[in-house]
N, C-alpha and C positions, 0 to 999 in steps of 0.2 A: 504494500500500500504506500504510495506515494506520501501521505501525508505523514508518516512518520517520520520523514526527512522533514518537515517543516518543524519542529516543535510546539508542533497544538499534541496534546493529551485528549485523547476520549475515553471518556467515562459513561459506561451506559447504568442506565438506572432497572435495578433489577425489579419496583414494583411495575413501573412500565411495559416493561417486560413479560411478565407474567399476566399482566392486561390484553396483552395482546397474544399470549400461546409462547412466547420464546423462552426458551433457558438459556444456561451458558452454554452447553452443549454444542446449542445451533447453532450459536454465534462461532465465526471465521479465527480461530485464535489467533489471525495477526492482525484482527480487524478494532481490537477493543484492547485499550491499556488497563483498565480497572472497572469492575464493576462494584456499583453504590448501592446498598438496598434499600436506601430512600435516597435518591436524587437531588432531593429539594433539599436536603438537610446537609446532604456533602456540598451543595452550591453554596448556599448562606454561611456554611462554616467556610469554605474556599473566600469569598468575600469578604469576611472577618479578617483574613489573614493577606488581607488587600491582592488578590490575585483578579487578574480579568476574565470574566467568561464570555461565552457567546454559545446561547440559546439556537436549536433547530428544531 
């Protein structure tokens, strides 16, 4: 994956996930740097520790 070369980090959210039918399983193992099991809660803590995100 191309974007590993850029230094963006992706983090999937695993209730998202499970919202939708996916596990870790199905996910591409070079496709996802970390997965969260609440999303929101790893963003607002990342924000706390002044980092920039970007929402898709």
């Amino acid at each position: 994956m191309e974007g590993k070369n850029t230094g963006i980090k992706i983090i999937a959210c695993e209730t998202a996930m499970s919202n939708v039918g996916l596990t870790r399983e199905k996910i591409p193992e070079n496709l996802v740097d970390e997965f969260a099991p609440i999303g929101g809660i790893y963003v607002l803590n990342k924000i706390k520790e002044d980092y920039e995100t970007f929402w898709i």
